[in-house]
C-alpha positions as CSV (number, residue, x, y, z in Angstrom):
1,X,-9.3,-45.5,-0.9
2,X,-11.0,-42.2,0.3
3,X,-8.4,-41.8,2.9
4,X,-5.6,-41.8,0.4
5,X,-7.0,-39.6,-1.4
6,X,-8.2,-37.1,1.5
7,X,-4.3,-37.4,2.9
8,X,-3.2,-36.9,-0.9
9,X,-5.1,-33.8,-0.9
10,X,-4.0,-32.2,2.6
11,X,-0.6,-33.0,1.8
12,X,-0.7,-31.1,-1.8
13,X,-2.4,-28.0,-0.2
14,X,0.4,-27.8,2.2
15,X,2.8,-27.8,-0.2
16,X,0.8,-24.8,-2.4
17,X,0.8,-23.0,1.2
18,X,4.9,-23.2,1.8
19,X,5.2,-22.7,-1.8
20,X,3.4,-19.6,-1.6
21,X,4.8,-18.5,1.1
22,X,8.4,-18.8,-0.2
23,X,7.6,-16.9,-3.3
24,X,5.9,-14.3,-1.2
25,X,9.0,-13.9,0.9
26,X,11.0,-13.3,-2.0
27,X,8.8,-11.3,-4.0
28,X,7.7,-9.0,-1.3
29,X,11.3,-7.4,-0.7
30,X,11.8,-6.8,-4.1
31,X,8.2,-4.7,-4.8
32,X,9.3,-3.0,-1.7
33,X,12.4,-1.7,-3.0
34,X,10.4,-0.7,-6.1
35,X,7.8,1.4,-4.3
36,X,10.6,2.8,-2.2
37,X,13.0,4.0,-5.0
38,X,9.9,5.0,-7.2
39,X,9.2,7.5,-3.9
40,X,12.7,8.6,-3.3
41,X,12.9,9.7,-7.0
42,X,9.6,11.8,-7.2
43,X,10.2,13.5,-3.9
44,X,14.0,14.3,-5.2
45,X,12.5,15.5,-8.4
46,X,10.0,17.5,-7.1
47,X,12.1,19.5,-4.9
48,X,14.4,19.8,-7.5
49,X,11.8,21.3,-9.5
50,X,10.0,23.4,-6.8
51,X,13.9,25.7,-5.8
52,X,14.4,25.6,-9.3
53,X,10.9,27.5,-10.3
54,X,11.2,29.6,-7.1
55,X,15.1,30.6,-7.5
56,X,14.4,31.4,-11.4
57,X,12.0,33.8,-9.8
58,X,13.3,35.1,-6.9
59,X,17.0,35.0,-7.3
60,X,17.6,32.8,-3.4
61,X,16.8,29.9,-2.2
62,X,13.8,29.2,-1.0
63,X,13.1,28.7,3.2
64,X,11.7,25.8,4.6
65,X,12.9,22.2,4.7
66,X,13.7,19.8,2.7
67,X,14.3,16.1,2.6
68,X,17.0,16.4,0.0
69,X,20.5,17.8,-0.5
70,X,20.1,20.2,-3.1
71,X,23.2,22.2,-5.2
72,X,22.0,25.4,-7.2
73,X,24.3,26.3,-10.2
74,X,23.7,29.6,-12.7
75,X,25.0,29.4,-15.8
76,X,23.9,32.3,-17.5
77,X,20.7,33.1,-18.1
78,X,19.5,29.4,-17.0
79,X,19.3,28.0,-13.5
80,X,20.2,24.3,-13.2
81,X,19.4,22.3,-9.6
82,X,20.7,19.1,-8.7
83,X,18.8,16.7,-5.7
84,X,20.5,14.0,-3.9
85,X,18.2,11.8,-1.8
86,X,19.5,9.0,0.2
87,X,17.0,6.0,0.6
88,X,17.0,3.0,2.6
89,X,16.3,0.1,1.2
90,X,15.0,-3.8,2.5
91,X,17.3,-6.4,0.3
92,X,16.2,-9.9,0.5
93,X,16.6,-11.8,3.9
94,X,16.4,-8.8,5.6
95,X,19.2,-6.6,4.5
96,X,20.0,-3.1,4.5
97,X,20.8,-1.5,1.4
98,X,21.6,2.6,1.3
99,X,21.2,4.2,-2.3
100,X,21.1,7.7,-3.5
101,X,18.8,9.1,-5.9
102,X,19.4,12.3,-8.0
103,X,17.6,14.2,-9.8
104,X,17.9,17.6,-12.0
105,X,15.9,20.5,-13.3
106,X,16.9,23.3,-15.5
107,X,14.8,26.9,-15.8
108,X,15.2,29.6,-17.6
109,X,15.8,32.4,-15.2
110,X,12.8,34.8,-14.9
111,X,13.7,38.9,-16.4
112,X,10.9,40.1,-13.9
113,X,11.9,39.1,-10.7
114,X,9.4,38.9,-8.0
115,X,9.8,41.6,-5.0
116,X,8.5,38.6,-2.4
């Protein structure tokens, strides 16, 4: 009767373990794609933000790379930058999946301009 049970026992914790394992093969993708496109969108809306501040100042873009393709309109006495950031994403199974991310800022263009 001990046996039984023992075997009963090692048979229902290997079925927890493949159990667990599927739902962690599912569920792992999926937070990965979260925590990737969470990422994409701050770093597309902080360089949005950062030309944005520094062209409403200055009155040119600013030097130095960036990770995102960024379009500068003027309309007036406001500023508006778009980003576009292209992010790769792991699908379930294994799969690629390209997205973009955008993002867009708007400043008020600065009356004293900085001579930098």
């Amino acid at each position: 009767m001990t046996s039984r049970l023992a075997h009963e026992r090692g048979t229902t914790l290997i079925e927890t373990l493949v159990l667990s394992f599927a739902v962690l093969a599912v569920t792992m993708p999926l937070l990965l794609i979260a925590v990737r496109f969470t990422e994409a969108t701050d770093i597309a809306t902080d360089e949005a933000r950062a030309v944005a501040l520094w062209f409403a100042r200055h009155g040119e873009m600013p030097e130095g790379d960036r990770r995102s393709e960024i379009d500068v309109v003027v309309d007036g006495e406001t500023v508006r930058v778009s980003s576009l950031l292209d992010v790769d994403l792991i699908g379930i199974g294994g799969s690629k999946i390209r997205t973009t991310v955008s993002a867009q800022f708007e400043m008020p263009i600065s009356p004293y301009r900085s001579s930098r």
